[in-house]
MIZAKOL-815408 format. One record per atom (N, C-alpha, C): residue in one letter; atom name; residue number from 1; x, y, z. Coordinates in steps of 0.1 Angstrom, whole numbers, plus 5000, padded with zeros to 4 digits. Layout:
<recs>
("A"; "CA"; NUM; (X; Y; Z))
...
</recs>
This chain:
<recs>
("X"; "N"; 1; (8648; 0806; 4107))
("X"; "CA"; 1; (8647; 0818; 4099))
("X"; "C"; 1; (8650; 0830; 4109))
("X"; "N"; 2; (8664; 0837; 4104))
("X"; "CA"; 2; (8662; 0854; 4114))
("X"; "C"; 2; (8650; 0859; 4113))
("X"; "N"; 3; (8653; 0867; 4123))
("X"; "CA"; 3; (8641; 0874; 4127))
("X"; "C"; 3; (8647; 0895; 4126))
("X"; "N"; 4; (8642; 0902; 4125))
("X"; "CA"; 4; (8645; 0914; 4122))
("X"; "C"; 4; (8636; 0922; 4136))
("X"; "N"; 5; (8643; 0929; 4143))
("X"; "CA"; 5; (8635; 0937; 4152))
("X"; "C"; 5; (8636; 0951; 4149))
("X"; "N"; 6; (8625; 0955; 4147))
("X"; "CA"; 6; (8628; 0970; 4145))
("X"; "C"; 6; (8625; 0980; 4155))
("X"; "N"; 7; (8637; 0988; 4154))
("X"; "CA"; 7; (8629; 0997; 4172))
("X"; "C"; 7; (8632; 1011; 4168))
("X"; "N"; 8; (8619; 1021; 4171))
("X"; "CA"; 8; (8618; 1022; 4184))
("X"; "C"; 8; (8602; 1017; 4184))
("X"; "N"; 9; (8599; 1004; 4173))
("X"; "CA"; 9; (8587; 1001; 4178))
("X"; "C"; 9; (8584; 0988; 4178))
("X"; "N"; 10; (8596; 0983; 4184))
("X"; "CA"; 10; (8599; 0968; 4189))
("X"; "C"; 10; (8592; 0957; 4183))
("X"; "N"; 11; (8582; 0963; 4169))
("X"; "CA"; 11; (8579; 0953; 4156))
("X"; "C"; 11; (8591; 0943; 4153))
("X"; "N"; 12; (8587; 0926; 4152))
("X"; "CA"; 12; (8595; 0918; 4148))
("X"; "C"; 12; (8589; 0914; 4133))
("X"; "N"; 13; (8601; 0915; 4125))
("X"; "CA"; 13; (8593; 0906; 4112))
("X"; "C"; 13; (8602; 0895; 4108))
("X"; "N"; 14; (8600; 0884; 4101))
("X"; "CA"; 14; (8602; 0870; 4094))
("X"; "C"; 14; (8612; 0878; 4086))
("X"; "N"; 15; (8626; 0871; 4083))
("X"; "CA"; 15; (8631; 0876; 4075))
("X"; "C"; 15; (8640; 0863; 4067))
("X"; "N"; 16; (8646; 0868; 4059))
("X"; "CA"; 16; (8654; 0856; 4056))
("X"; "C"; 16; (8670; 0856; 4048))
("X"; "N"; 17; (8677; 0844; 4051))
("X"; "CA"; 17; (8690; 0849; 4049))
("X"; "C"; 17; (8695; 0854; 4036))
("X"; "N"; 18; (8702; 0862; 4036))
("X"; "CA"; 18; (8708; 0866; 4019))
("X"; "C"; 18; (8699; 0879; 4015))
("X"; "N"; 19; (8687; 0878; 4024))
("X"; "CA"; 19; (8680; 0893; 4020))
("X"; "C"; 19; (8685; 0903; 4027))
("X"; "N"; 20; (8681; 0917; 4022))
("X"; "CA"; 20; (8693; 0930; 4024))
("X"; "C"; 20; (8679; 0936; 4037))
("X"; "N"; 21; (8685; 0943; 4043))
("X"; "CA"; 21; (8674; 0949; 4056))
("X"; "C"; 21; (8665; 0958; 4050))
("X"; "N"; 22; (8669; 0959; 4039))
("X"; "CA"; 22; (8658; 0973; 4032))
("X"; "C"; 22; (8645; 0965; 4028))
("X"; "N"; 23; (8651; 0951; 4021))
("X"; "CA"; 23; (8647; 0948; 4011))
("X"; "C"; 23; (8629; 0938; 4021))
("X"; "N"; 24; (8636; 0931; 4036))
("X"; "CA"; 24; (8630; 0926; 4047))
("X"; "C"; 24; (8621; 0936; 4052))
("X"; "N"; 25; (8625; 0949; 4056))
("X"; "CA"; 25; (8613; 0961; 4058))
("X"; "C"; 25; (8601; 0964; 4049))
("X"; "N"; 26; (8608; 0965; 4036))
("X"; "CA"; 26; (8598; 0967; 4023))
("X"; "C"; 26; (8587; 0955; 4019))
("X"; "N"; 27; (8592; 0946; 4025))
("X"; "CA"; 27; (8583; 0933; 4024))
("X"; "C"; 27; (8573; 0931; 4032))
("X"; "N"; 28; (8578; 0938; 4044))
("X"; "CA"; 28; (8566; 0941; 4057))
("X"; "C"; 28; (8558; 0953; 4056))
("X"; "N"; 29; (8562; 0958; 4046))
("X"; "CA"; 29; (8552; 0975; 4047))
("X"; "C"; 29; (8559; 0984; 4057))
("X"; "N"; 30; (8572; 0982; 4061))
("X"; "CA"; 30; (8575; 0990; 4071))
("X"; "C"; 30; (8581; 1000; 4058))
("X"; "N"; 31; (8576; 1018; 4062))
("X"; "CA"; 31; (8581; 1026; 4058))
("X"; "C"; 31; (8595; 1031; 4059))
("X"; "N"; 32; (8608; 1035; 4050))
("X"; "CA"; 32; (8620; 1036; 4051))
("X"; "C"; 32; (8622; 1045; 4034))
("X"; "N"; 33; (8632; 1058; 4041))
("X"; "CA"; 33; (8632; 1062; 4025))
("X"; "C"; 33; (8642; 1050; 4021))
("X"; "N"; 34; (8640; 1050; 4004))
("X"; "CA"; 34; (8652; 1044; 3997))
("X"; "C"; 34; (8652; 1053; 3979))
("X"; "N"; 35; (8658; 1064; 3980))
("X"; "CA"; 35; (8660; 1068; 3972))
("X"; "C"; 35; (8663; 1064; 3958))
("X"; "N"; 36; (8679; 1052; 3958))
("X"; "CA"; 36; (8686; 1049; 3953))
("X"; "C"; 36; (8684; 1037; 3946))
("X"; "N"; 37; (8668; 1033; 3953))
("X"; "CA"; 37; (8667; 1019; 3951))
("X"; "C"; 37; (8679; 1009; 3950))
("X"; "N"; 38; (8684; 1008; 3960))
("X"; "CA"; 38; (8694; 1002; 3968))
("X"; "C"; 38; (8707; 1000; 3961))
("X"; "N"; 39; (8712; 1009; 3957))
("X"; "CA"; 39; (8723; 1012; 3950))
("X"; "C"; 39; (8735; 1018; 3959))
("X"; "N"; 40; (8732; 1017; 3972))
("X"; "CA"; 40; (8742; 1028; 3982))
("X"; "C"; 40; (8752; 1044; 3977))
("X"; "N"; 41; (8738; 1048; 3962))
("X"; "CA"; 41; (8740; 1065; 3961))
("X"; "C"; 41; (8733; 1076; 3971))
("X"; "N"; 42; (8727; 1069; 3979))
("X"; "CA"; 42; (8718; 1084; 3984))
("X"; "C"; 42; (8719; 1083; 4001))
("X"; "N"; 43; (8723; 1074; 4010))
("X"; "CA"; 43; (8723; 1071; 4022))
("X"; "C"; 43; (8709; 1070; 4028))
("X"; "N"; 44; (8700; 1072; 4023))
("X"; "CA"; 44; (8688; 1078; 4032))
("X"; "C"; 44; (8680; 1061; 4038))
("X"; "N"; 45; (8685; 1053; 4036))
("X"; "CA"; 45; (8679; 1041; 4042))
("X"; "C"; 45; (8694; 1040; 4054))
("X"; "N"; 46; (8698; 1051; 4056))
("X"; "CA"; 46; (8709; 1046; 4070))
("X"; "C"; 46; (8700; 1047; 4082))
("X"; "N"; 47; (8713; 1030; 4088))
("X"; "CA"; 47; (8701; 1021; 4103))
("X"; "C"; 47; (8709; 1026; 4112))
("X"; "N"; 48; (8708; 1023; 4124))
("X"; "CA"; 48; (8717; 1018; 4134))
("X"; "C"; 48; (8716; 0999; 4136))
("X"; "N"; 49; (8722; 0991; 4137))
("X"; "CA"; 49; (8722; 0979; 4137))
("X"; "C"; 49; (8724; 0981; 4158))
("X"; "N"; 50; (8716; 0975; 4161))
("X"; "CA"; 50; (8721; 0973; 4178))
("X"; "C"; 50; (8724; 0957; 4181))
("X"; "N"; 51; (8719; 0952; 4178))
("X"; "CA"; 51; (8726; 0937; 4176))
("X"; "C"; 51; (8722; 0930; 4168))
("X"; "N"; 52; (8732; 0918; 4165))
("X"; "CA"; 52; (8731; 0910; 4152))
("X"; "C"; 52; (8739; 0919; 4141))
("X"; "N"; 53; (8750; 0929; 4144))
("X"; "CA"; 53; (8759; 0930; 4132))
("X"; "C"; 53; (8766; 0923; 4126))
("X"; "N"; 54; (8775; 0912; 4138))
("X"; "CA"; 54; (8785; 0898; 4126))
("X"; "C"; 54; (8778; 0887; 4118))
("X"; "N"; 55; (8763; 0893; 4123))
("X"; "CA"; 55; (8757; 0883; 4116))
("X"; "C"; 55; (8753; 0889; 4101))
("X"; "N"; 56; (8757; 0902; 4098))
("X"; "CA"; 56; (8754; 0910; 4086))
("X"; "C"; 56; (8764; 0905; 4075))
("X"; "N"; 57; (8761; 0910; 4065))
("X"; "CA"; 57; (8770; 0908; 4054))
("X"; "C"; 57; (8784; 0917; 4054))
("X"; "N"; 58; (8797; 0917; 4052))
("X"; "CA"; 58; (8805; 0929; 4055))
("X"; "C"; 58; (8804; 0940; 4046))
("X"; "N"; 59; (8807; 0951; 4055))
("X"; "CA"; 59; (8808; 0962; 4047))
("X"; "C"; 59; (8816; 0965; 4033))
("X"; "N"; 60; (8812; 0970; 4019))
("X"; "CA"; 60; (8815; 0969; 4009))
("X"; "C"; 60; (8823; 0986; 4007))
("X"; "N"; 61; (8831; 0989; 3998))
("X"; "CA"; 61; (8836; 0999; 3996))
("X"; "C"; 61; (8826; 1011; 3996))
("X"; "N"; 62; (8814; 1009; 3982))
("X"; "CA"; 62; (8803; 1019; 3983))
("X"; "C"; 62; (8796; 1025; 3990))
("X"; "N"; 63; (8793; 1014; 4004))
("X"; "CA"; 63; (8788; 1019; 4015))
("X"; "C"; 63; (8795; 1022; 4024))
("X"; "N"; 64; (8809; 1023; 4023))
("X"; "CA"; 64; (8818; 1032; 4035))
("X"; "C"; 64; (8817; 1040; 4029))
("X"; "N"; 65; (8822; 1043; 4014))
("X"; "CA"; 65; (8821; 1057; 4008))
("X"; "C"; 65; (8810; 1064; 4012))
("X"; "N"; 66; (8797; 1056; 4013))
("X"; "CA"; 66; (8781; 1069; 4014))
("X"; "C"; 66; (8784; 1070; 4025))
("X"; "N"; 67; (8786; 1064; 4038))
("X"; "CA"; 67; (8784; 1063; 4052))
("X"; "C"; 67; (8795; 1077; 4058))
("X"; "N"; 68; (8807; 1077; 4049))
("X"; "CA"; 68; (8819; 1088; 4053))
("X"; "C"; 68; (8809; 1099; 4052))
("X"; "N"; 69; (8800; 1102; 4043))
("X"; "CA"; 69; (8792; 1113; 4039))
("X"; "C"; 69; (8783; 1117; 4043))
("X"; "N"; 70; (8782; 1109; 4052))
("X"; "CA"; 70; (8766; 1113; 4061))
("X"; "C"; 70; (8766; 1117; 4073))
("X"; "N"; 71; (8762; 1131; 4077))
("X"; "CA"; 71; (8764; 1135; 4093))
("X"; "C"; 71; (8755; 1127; 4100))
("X"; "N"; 72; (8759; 1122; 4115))
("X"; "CA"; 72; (8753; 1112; 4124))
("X"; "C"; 72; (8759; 1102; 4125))
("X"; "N"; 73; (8770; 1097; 4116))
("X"; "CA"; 73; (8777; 1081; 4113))
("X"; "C"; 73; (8780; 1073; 4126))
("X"; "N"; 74; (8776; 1065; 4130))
("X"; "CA"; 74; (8787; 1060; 4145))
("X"; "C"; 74; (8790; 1042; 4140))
("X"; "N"; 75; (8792; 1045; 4146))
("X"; "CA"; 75; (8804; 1025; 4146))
("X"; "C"; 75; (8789; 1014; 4145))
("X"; "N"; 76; (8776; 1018; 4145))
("X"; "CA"; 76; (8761; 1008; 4146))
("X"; "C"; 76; (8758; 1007; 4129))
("X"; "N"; 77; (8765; 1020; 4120))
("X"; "CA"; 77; (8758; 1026; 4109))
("X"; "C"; 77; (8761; 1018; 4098))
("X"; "N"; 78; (8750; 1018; 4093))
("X"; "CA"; 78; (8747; 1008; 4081))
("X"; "C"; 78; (8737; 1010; 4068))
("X"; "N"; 79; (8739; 1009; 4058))
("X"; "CA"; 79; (8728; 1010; 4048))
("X"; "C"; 79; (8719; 0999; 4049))
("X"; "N"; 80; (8706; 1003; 4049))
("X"; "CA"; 80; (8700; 0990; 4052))
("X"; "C"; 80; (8700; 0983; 4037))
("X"; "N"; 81; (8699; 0994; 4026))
("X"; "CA"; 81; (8699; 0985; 4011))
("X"; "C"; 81; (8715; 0973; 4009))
("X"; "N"; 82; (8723; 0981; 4018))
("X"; "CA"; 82; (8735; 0970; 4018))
("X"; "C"; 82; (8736; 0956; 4026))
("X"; "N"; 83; (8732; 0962; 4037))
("X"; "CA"; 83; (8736; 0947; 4052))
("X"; "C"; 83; (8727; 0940; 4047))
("X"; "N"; 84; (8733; 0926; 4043))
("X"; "CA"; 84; (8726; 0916; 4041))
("X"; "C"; 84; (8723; 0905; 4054))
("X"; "N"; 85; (8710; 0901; 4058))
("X"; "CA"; 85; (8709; 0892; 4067))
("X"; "C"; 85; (8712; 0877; 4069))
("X"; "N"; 86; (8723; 0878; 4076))
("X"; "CA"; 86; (8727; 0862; 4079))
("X"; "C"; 86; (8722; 0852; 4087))
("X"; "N"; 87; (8725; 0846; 4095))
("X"; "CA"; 87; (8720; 0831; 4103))
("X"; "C"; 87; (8709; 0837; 4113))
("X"; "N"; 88; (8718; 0847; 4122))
("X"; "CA"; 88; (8712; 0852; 4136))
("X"; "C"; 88; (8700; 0865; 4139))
("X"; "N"; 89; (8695; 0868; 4142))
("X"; "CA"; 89; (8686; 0876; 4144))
("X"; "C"; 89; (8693; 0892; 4144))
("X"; "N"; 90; (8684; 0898; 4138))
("X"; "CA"; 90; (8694; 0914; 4141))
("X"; "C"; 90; (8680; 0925; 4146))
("X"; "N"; 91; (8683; 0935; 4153))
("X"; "CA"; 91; (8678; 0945; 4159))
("X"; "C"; 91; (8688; 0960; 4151))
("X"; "N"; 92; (8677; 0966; 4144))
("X"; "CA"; 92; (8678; 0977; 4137))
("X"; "C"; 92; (8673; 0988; 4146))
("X"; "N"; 93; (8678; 1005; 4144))
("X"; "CA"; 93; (8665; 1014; 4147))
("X"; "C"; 93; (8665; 1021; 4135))
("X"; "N"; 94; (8656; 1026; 4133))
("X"; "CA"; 94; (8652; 1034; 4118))
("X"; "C"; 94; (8651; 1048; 4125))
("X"; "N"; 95; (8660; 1059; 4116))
("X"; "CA"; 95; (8659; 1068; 4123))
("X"; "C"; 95; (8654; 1078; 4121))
("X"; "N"; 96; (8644; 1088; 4130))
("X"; "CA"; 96; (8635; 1094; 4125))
("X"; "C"; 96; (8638; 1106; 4117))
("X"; "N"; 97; (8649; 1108; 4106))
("X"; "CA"; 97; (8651; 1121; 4099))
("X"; "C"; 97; (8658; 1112; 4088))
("X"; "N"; 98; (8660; 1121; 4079))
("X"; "CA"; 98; (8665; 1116; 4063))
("X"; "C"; 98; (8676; 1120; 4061))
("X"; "N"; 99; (8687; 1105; 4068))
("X"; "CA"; 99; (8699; 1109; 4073))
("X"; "C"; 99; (8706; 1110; 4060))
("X"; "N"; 100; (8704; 1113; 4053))
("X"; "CA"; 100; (8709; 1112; 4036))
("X"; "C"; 100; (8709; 1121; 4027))
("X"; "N"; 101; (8699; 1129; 4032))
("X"; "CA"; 101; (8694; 1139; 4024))
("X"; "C"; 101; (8705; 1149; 4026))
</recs>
């Protein structure tokens, strides 16, 4: 079973494959806006992935479209309602403002 690290409070949680990083947070009680209820209209669940991205699901049209739109974007950036978790462990950071809004 992956494992999900979230930083910057180096909390690990149980996660499992085919589930989306929003959806793995929300099951832990870990706080994250999600506006859109994971539709990739509102950006505001954007992560940085620090490792374990090829282990993600690939990026879909909708979520480059929100991601083009959001000031902060870098080459880590990801919807967490999108990236789906695959085989290997991934390390997220949640970032402290409402990159979406």
């Amino acid at each position: 079973m992956p494992t999900l690290t979230i930083q910057p409070s180096g909390k690990t949680l149980p996660s499992a494959e085919g589930m989306s990083i929003l959806e793995a947070l929300l099951a832990a009680g870990e706080p994250i806006p999600h506006k859109c209820d994971g539709k990739a209209e509102c950006g505001s669940c954007h992560i940085f992935v620090h490792e374990g991205r090829k282990t993600l699901s690939k990026t879909q049209r909708a979520e480059n479209e929100k991601l083009d739109s959001i000031v902060g974007v870098g080459s880590k950036s990801r919807l967490a309602c999108q990236a789906r978790i695959g085989t290997e462990d991934v390390t997220v950071e949640l970032l402290g403002f409402g990159s979406g809004m």
